[in-house]
N, C-alpha and C positions, 0 to 999 in steps of 0.2 A: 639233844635232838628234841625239836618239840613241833607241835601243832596246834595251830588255832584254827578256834571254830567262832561259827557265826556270832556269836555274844559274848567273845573276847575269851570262854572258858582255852584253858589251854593243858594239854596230854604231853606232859614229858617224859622220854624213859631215863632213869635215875638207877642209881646205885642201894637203893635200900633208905635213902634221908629223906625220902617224899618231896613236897615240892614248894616246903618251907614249915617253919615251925607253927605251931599253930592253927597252918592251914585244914577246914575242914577236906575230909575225902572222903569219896563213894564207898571204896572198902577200905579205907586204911592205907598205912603204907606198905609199901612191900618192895621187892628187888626186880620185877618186871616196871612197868607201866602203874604212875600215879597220875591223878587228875584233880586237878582241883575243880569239886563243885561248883554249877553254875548258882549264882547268887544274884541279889539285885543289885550287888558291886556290880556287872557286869554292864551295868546302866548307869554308872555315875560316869560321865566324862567329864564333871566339871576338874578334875583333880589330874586329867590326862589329857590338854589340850593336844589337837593337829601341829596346830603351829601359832604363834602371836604377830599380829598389828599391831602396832604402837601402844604394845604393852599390855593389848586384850588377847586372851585365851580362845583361839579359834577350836571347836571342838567336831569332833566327826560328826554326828547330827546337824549339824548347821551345814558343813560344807553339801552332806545330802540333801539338806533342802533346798541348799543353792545350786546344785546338781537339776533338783525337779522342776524348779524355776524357771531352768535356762529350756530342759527338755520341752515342757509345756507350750513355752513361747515358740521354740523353734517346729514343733508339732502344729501348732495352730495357725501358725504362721505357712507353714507349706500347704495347708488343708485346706485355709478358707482366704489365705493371699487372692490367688488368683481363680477363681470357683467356676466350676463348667457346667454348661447346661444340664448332661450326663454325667457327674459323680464317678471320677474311678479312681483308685488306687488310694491313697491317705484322705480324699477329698470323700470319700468314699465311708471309710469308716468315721469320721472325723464328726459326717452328717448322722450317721446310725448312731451314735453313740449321742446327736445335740437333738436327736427327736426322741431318743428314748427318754432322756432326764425331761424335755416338755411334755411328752405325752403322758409318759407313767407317773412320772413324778410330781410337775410345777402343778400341769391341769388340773389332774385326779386331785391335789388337793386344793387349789387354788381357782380353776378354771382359767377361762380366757386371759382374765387379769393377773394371771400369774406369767403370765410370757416374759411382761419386763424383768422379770428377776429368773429368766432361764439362763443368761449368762453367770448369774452369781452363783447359781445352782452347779450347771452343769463346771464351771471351775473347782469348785467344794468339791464334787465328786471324786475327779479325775486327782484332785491334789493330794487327796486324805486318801486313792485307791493307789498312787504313788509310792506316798511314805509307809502304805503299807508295807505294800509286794516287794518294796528294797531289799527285806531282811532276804531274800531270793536270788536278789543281785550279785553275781559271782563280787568278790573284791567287799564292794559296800557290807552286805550282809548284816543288814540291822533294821530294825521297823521303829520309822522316828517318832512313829505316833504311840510306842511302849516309854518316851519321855514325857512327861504328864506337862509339861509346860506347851508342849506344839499344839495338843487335842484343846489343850485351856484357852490359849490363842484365839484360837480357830472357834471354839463356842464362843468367848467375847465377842469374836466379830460377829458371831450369827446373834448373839443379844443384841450389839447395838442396832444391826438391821431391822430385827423385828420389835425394837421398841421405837426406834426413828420413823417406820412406817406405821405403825400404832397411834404415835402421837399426830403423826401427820394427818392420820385420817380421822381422827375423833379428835385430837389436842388431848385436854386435861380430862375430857371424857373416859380416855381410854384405860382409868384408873378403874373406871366401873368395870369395863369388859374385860379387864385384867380380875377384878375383885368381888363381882357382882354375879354369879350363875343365873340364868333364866328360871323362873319358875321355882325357887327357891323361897321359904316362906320368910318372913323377914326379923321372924327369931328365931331362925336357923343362922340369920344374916350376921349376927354378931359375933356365933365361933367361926363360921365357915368364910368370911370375907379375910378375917386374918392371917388361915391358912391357905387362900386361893393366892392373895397378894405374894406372898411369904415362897410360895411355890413358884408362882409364876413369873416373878420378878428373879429370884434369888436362886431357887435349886434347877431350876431347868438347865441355866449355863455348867452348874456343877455338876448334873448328871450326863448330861450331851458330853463333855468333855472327860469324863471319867469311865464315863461305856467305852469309847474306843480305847482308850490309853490300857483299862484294865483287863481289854482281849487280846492285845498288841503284846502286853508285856505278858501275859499268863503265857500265850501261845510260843511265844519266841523262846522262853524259859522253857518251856514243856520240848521244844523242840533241841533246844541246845543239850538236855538232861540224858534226854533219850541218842540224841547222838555221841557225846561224850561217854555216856554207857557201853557204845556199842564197841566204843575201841577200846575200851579200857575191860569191860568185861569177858574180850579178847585174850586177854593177857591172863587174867585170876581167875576166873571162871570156865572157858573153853566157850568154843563155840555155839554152844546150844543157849547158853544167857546172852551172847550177844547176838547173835540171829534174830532174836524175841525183838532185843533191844533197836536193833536195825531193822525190821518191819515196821514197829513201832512210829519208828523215826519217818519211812516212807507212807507211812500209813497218815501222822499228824503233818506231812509234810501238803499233803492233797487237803487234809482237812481245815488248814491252814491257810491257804490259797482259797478256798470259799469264803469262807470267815472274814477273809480281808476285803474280798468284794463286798459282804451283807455289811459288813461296817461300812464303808463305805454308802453304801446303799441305807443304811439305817439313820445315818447321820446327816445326808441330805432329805432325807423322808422326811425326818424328825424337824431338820430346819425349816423345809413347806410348811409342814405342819402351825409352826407357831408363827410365821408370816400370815397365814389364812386366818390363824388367830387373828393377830391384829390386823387384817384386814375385811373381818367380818362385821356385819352393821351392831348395834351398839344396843344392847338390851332395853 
């Protein structure tokens, strides 16, 4: 008999052999309930496709992005298809949610001329609040943005945006307002141009994409740990350590659910942000 849980950890009851050699465990082996520790195995699926296409490894992350994909289209597509004077029902939220990313978001840091890029914004949000909230998803249960290649993706494309409109709008200029601080003296200019470049070219895409994936994967682990405990500390412990264990679990499960929204929210901020960069007039 066995059980899986959202990040593939799985609780078998056994005979006293645990649940493989080798295998680390919570407490040990024993003759009720063993478990194998959540780990960051739990996130490799290249070694565990769904299924293969002509000889490629389809793996579970991919089919839920192509899951979100299809959701989106078909969401946005009933929303703003055929649109009513009066807003009700999906048309309804559809709007709340494409004034909040212009209002709060594009505006605040871009102003008027951030409108053209409120579609690019308000898709970013919804996609990366997506792959978050999955791990949620009865069935799916997994957050695609705790696989470091999706959040990398997704900052790539938000560099190429905001260096393609950089260049557009100053050209080769935009190496100064990429490298050049205002009011900077100009033998400060010599260490501090190399590390404005250096930053703003280079670590921005790696930390925009490294902030979601490393709350995505902390969280979903913290949550798979604490669940995995609560059954299993059932068994060897009695009830009062997994009670703890399963508060815990409800407790990071709310905490978790916010988390997913701020990332979200933090990662579209972040991308206005360096759009208004490069869309700012040129020192």
């Amino acid at each position: 008999m066995s059980l899986s849980l959202a990040s593939g950890t799985v609780l078998a009851a056994d005979s006293g052999t645990g649940c493989g050699s080798g295998t680390p465990h919570l407490f040990g082996n024993n003759g009720g309930f063993s478990c194998v520790s959540p780990s960051s195995e739990d996130f490799d699926f290249a070694s565990r496709p769904a299924f293969h296409i002509f000889g490629y490894g389809v793996t579970k992350p991919t089919l839920i992005v192509a899951l979100i994909v299809v959701l989106m289209i078909t969401f946005f597509w009933v929303a703003f298809n055929k649109p009513k004077m009066v807003p009700r029902g999906v048309q309804n939220v559809g709007e709340v949610a494409y004034l909040f990313v212009r209002d709060r978001i594009a505006r605040d840091s871009m102003g008027k001329q951030g409108d053209k890029y409120v579609p690019f914004l308000f898709t970013l949000f919804f996609f990366v609040w997506l792959m978050n909230v999955m791990s949620f998803v009865p069935v799916v249960q997994f957050p695609v943005s705790s696989v470091y290649a999706f959040p990398l993706a997704l900052a790539i494309m938000v560099w190429l945006t905001y260096m393609y409109a950089g260049f557009k709008r100053h050209g080769l200029g935009y190496f100064r307002v990429l490298g050049v601080p205002s009011g900077v003296p100009i033998g400060i200019l010599v260490i501090l141009t190399p590390i404005e470049l250096l930053s703003n070219i280079f670590i921005r895409p790696f930390t925009l994409g490294i902030r979601l994936f490393a709350n995505m994967f902390a969280g979903h682990l913290l949550l798979a740990t604490f669940s995995a405990g609560a059954w299993y500390m059932f068994s060897v412990k009695g009830i009062v350590f997994s009670g703890a264990s399963f508060t815990m679990a409800i407790v990071m499960t709310g905490f978790e659910l916010f988390i997913q929204a701020l990332q979200a929210y933090i990662f579209v901020m972040l991308t206005a942000s360096y759009l208004q960069g490069a869309l700012e007039e040129a020192h």
